[in-house]
C-alpha positions in Angstrom: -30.2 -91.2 -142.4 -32.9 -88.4 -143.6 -31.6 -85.5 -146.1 -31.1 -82.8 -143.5 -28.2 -85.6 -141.7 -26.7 -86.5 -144.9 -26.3 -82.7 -146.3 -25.0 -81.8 -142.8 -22.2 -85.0 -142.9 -21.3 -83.6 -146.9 -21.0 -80.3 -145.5 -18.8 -81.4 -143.1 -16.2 -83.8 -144.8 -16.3 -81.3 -147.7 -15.3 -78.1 -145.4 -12.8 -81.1 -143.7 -11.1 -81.7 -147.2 -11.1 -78.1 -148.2 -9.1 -76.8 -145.3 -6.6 -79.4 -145.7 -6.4 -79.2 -149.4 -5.9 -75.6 -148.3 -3.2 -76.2 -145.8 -1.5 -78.6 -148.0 -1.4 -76.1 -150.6 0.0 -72.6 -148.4 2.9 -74.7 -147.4 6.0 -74.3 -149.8 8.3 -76.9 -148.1 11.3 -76.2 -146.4 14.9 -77.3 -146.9 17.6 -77.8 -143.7 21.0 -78.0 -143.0 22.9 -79.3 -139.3 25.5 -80.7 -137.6 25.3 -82.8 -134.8 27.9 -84.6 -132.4 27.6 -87.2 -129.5 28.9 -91.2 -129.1 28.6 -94.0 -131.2 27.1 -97.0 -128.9 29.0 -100.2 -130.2 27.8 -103.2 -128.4 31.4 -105.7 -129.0 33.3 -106.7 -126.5 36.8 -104.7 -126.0 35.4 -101.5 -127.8 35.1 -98.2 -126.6 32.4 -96.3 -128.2 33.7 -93.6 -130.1 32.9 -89.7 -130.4 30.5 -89.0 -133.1 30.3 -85.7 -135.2 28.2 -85.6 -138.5 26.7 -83.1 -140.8 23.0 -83.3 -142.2 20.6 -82.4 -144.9 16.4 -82.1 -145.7 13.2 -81.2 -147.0 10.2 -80.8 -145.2 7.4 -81.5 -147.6 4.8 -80.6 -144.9 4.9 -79.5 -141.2 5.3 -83.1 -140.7 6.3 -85.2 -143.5 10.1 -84.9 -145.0 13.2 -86.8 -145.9 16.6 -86.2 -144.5 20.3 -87.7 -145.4 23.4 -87.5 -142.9 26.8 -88.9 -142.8 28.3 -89.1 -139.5 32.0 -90.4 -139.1 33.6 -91.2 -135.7 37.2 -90.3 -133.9 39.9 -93.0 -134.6 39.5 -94.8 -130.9 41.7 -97.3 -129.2 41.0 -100.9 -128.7 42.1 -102.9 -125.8 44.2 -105.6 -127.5 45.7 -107.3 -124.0 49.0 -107.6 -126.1 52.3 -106.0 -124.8 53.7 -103.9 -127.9 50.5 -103.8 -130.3 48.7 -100.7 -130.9 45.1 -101.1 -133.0 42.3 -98.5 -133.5 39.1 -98.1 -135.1 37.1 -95.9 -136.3 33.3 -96.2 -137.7 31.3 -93.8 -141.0 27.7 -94.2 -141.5 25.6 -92.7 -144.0 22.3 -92.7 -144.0 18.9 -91.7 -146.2 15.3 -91.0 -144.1 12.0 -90.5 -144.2 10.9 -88.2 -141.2 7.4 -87.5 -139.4 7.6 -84.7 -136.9 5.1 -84.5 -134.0 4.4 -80.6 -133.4 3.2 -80.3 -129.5 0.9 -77.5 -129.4 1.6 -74.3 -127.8 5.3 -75.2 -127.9 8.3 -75.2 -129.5 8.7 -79.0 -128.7 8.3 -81.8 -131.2 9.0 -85.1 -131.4 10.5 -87.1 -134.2 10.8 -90.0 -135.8 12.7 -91.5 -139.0 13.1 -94.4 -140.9 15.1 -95.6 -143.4 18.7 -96.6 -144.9 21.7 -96.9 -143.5 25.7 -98.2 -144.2 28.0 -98.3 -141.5 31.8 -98.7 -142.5 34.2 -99.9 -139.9 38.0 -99.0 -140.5 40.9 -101.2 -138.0 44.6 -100.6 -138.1 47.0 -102.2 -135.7 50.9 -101.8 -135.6 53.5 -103.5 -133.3 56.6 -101.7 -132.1 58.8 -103.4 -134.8 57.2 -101.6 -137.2 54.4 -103.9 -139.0 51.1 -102.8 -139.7 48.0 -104.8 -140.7 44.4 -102.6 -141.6 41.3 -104.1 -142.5 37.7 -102.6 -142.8 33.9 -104.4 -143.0 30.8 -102.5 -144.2 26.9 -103.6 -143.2 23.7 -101.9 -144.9 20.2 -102.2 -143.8 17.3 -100.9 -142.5 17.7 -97.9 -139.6 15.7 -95.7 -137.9 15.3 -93.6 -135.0 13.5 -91.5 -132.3 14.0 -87.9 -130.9 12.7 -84.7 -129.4 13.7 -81.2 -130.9 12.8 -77.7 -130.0 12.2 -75.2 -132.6 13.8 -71.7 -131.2 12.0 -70.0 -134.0 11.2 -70.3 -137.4 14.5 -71.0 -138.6 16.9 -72.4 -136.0 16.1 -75.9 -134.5 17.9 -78.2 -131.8 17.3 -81.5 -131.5 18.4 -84.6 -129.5 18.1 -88.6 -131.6 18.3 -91.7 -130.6 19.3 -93.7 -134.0 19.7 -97.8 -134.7 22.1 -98.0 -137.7 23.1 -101.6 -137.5 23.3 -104.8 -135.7 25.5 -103.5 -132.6 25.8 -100.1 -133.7 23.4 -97.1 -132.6 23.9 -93.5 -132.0 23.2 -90.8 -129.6 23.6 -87.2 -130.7 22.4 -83.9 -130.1 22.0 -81.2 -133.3 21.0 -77.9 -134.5 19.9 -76.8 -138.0 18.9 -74.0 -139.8 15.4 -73.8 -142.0 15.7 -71.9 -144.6 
């Protein structure tokens, strides 16, 4: 490679490393809040899936790096026991820690999302009879979770956005969510 290549190649990865040093360095970060609601997809035999509704939290440490925590809990649902005069329910919590990468589409609002991280899913059952006993009993599982979206970003602040999560063996989640950017 003769000088006039190699000072034209430093030229370039220099003015490469400055803009994004430069980029990297306008961008403040910026915390979230949301809600989100939709159906927990439990894959066991005689279970319903249950209605979801959750709350959620994060930072954006770029426009596409951050790290998000949620809790989402469940509606107490019935179960089909197939026994005349017994009455059981369930319902499912799962909290959950992230780290995100968004996907900005250009020229759009639209981006796409991805997360990866933590996750505990509780399960709660009670059952009665019509004599008047009760029995409850509840199971917890941790592991690795994830999940996939899309989200549109209204404007600066306000953001919808539709996930597909895996939280445990047999349990994901669909919701849809909005959250502010402050």
């Amino acid at each position: 490679m003769n000088t006039l290549q190699k000072a034209l190649s430093a030229l370039v990865v220099g003015s490469l490393l400055t803009v994004s040093a430069q980029a990297a360095v306008n961008y403040a970060g910026q915390p979230y809040v949301g809600v989100k609601a939709g159906k927990f997809l439990v894959d066991t035999d005689g279970l319903d899936d249950p209605t979801a509704y959750g709350i959620y939290a994060g930072y954006n440490f770029d426009p596409n790096f951050g790290a998000e925590i949620e809790y989402v809990g469940s509606s107490d649902t019935d179960i089909e026991t197939g026994v005349r005069g017994v009455n059981a329910e369930y319902n499912l919590k799962t909290y959950g820690a992230y780290g995100t990468y968004r996907y900005q589409f250009p020229n759009t609002g639209l981006y796409a999302k991805g997360k990866i991280g933590f996750a505990k899913a509780e399960l709660d059952v009670s059952a009665s009879n019509v004599l008047g006993g009760s029995v409850s009993d509840s199971d917890s599982d941790s592991g690795l979770a994830g999940g996939i979206g899309l989200g549109y970003n209204f404007n600066p602040n306000m953001s919808i956005e539709a996930e597909y999560d895996y939280v445990a063996e047999d349990i994901a989640l669909l919701t849809v969510g909005a959250h502010y950017k402050f």
